[in-house]
N, C-alpha and C positions, 0 to 999 in steps of 0.2 A: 883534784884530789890533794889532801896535806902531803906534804914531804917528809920524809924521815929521814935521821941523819946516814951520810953515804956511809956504806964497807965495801969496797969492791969486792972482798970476798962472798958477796952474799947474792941472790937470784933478786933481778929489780923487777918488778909488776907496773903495770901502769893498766888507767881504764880511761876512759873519756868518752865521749858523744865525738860520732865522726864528723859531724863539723865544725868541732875545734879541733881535732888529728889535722884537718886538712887544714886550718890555718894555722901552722905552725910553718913558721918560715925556711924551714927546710923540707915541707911537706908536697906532693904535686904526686901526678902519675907519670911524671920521668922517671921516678924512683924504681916504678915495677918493670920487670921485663917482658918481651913484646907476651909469653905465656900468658902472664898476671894480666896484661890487659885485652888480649885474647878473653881470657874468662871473664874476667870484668863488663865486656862488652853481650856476652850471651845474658846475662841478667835484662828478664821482660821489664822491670821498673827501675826506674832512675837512684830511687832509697836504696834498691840492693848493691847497684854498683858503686855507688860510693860509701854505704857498710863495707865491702867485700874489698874497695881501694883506701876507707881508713885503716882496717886492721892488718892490712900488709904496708902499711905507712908504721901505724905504730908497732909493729915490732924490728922494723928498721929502727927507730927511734929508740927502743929501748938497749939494742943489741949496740949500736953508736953509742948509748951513753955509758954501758957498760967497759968497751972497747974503746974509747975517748977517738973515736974517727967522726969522718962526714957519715952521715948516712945515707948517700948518694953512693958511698963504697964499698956498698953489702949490696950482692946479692942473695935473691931469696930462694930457695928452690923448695919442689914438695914432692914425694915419694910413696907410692901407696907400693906397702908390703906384700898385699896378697894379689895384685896383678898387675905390679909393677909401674903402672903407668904414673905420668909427674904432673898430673893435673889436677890431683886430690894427695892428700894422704898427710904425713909428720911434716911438718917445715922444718928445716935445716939452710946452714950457710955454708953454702962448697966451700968457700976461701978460708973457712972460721972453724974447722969438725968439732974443738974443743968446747963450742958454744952451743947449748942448746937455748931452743926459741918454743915460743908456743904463742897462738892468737886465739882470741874468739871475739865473735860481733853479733849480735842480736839486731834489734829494730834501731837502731837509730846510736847505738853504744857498742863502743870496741875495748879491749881488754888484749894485751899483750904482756910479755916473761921473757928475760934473757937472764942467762946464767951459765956460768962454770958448771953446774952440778946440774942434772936431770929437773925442768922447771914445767907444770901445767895450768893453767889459768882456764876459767869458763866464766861467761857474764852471759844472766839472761833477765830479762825484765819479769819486776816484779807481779806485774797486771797481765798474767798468763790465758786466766776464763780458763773455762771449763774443769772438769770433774780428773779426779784421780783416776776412777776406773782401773782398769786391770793393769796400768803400768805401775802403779807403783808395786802391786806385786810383784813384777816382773823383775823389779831391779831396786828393789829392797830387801833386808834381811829382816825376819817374821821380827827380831827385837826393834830393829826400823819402824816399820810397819806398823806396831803399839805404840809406839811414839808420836811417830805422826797422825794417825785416827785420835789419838789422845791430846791432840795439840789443840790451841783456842783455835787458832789457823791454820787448818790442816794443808790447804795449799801450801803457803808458804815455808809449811817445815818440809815437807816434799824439794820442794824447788831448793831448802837450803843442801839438803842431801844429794840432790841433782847434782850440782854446781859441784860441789864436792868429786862426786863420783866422776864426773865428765874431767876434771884437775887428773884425776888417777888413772883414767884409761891416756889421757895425754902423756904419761910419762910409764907407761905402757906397764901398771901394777895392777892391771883390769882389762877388762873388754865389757862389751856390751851385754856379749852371753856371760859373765861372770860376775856382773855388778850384784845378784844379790848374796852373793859368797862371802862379800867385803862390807864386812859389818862393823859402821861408823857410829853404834848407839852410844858407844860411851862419850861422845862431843856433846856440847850443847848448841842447842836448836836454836837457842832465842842469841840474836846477834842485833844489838841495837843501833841506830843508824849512828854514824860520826865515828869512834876510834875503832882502827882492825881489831877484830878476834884473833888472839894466836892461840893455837892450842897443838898438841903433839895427837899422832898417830902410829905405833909405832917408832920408826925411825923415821918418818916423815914430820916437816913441820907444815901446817896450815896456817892459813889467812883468808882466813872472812870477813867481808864487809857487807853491809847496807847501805847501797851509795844513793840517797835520798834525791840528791839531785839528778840523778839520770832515772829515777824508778826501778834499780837494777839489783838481784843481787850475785856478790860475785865473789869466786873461790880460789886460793893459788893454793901451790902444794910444791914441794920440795925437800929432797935431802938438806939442804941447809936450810935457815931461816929469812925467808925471802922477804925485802922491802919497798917498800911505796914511795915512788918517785914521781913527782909533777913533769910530763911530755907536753902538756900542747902552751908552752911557751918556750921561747928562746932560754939556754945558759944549763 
């Protein structure tokens, strides 16, 4: 990904293909704890455990560069709200509470967020298949919903409001049951491959991109205005 220039004050994003997360020289599953690789290890295919071990690398990776540490000195932990248990749910850094984190990883690409302010990020590839069907009902708003059946590529306007939407239950302005409440019609749908889209919501800022080279597309979302930052190299 290009770089933008640093503000600490602002929520860093990063996305990449999990194998280059893993070759980033301070990348390895030392980093996870024995949980992380606990879960890591119950994946039946070797692709998912290292999707599932790049995107707990990169968000080490972004949360260290935010925080100018090793990221060997974050711990990761996850929390599920509605039964408690730490084997699913929000990441968080016990050592860090000021910091939020978010990840997500698809087929072969990971996508992480650290920030001072409330941060959500989701990457999914672009080459989904199959039909809309009754989801996009489900979790669109009826102005949504004309938008995307009106679109040249109805998939991928879909998938761009996905990403979106999946950004905003991360930073918990949503849920699942309430995604088609949250009516995103006034953005634009068409985001061309190469420079981010920034566009406002509210008092939320976006970032879209079309990241050509991994087939992905992918959304952050923040009270501040968050920036793109090059992970899978050194510096």
């Amino acid at each position: 990904m290009t770089s933008e220039a640093q503000d600490q004050s602002t929520p860093l994003v990063a996305v990449a293909s999990a194998d280059a997360v893993l070759r980033h020289p301070e990348a390895g599953e030392h980093l996870l704890t024995p949980l992380e690789r606990e879960r890591a290890a119950r994946f039946r295919h070797e692709s998912g455990r290292i999707d599932f071990t790049a995107g707990h690398v990169l968000v080490r990776l972004c949360a260290a560069r935010l925080l100018d540490v090793p990221a060997a000195s974050l711990t990761l932990a996850q929390l599920c709200p509605d039964c408690g248990l730490a084997d699913h749910g929000k990441p968080y850094l016990p050592d860090h509470p000021e910091v939020h984190v978010s990840l997500s990883h698809t087929r072969g690409v990971v996508a992480a967020g650290a920030g001072h302010q409330p941060v959500g990020v989701d990457v999914e590839l672009a080459a989904r298949g199959g039909s809309l069907g009754a989801v996009a009902r489900r979790v669109l708003s009826p102005a949504e919903l004309r938008l995307v059946e009106a679109a040249p590529e109805p998939d991928q306007a879909f998938l761009r409001l996905w990403v979106r939407k999946e950004s905003l239950i991360k930073i918990g302005r949503a849920t699942l049951d309430t995604l088609a409440s949250v009516d995103l019609s006034d953005l634009p749908l068409d985001v061309p491959p190469g420079a981010p889209l920034r566009s406002r919501h509210q008092d939320l800022h976006l970032l879209d991109w079309a990241d050509p080279e991994h087939g992905a597309a992918v959304a952050a979302v923040s009270t501040a205005a968050p920036r793109i930052v090059q992970l899978t190299t050194a510096g």
